[in-house]
N, C-alpha and C positions, 0 to 999 in steps of 0.2 A: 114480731111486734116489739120484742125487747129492746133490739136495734133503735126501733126511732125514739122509743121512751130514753134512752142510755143518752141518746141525742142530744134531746128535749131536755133533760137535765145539764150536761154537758156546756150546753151552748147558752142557758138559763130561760128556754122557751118553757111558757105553758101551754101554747096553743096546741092544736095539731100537726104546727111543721117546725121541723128546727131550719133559722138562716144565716147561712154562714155568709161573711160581706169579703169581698174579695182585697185585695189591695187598691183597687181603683177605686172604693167604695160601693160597688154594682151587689147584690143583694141575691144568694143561691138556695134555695129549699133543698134539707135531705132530709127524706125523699122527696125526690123533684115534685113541686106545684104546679108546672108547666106542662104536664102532662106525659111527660119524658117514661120512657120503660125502664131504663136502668143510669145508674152515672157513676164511671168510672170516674176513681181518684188518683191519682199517681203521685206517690212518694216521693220527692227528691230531693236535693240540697245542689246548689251553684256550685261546688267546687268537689263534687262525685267524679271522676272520669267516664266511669262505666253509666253514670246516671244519664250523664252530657249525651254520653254517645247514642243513648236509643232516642233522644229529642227529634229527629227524623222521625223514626217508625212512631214512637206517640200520637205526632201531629200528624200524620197519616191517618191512625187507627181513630182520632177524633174523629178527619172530614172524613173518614169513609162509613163510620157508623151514625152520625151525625143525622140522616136521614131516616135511619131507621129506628131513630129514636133514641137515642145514645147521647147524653152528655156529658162532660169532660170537666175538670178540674185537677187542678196540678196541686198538691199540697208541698208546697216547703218546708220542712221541718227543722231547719235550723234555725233556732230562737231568737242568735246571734246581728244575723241578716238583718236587713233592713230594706222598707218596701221600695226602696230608691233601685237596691241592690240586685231584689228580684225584678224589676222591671228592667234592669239593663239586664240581666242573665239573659229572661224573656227574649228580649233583643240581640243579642248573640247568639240564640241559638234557634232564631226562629219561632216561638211558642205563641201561641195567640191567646191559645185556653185560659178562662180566666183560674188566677192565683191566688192561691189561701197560706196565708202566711199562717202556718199553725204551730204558733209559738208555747201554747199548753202540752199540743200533742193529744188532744182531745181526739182529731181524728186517728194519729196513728193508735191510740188504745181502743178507739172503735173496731179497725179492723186489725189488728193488732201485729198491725207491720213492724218490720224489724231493720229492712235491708234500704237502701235507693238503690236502683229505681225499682219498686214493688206495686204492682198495682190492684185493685180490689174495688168490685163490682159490688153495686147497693141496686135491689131492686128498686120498684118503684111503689113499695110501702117500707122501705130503710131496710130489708133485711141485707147481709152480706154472701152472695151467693159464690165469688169467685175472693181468691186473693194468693198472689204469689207472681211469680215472673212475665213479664211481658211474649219474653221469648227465650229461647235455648243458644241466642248467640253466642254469651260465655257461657263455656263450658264451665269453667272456672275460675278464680279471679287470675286475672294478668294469662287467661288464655281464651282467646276470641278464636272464632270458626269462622268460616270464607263466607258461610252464611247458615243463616236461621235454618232449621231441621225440621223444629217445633213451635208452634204459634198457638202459647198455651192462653194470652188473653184472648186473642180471637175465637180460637176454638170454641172457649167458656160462653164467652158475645154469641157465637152462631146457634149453641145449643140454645141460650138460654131463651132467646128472640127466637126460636122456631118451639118455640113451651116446652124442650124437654132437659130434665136433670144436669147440670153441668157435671161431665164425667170425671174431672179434676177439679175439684172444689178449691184445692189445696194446689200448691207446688212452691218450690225452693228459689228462691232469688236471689241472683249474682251480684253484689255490688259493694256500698259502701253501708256500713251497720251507721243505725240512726241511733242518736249517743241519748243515752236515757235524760230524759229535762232536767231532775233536779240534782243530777249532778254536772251539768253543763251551768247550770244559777249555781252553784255553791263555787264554779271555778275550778272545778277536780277533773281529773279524765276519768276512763273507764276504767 
C-alpha cells in the first residue's frame, strides 16, 4: 500500500489512484483503473544502444501479455528529450506503448531503477512485485549472447498471473545508467 500512497503524492493525486498522462495527452492509473492485474514500466532513454536493442522483445512482451491482463508503459527518463523526440524514437523503433515522459523521475524512485532498459512490475493495487532486467541477452555491457537463456521478466509475469510468489523479485540490468535528475538540471555529469 505504501507504493500507491508514495504515488499519490508523487504525482499530486489525493484520490485513490495516481494518473500519469502520457505524451499524447491519453490519461494512465497506477495502479491500473481499468481493471488491469499488473503494468509493466520500462525504463529507457532514445539514445541507450542496449535499451534500443530489446524494443523488439518489449513490444512483444506487451502484445503477448496484453490479454492476460498486463499493461505497458515505456517511461523515458531522460529530462532532456522532448515529446516530439520520443514520438519519433517511438517510430524508429517500432513502440506503440503509450510513453511517459518522466522528466522528475518520480517513477524511476518508485521502482527504483537505475539502468535502461530496466523493467518493474506494479501490481494492481501499486505494489512493485518484479524489477530488474528483461532478459539475460547481455551478459555484459558490450557482450551480447546468440540469444536469451533467461527470461527473467516473463518468468516474474508467468508466476505472478498464475498467484504464486515471484521467485526473483530482484535481478541486475544491462545497459545504460539513468543519470541522476538534478545533476542532469544543474548541467554537471555523474
Amino acid at each position: 500500500m505504501w507504493a500507491f500512497l508514495l504515488l499519490a503524492l508523487l504525482f499530486g493525486g489525493t484520490s485513490a489512484a495516481a494518473t500519469l498522462q502520457d505524451i499524447d495527452g491519453n490519461q494512465h492509473a497506477l495502479p491500473p483503473s481499468t481493471g488491469a492485474r499488473a503494468t509493466v514500466v520500462f525504463f529507457v532513454t532514445h539514445d541507450c544502444p542496449i535499451s534500443n536493442r530489446y524494443a523488439p522483445e518489449i513490444a512483444r512482451i506487451c502484445s503477448e501479455y496484453s490479454s492476460r491482463g498486463v499493461g505497458c508503459l515505456m517511461a523515458y527518463v531522460d529530462p532532456t528529450i522532448t515529446a516530439e523526440e520520443i514520438r519519433e524514437h517511438r517510430q524508429s523503433f517500432g513502440g506503440t506503448q503509450p510513453a511517459v515522459h518522466d522528466t522528475g523521475h518520480e517513477l524511476v524512485g518508485l521502482a527504483g531503477a537505475t539502468i535502461t532498459p530496466e523493467s518493474a512490475v506494479f501490481d494492481g493495487g501499486g505494489q512493485l512485485v518484479y524489477r530488474g532486467r528483461v532478459n539475460n541477452f547481455y551478459a555484459a555491457l558490450g557482450t551480447p549472447r546468440r540469444q536469451a537463456t533467461e527470461h527473467d521478466l516473463r518468468n516474474a509475469l508467468d508466476e505472478f498471473l498464475a498467484g504464486r510468489p515471484v521467485s526473483k523479485p530482484r535481478t541486475q540490468a544491462v545497459g545504460c545508467f539513468i543519470p541522476k535528475w538534478n545533476v542532469v538540471q544543474e548541467g554537471g555529469s555523474q
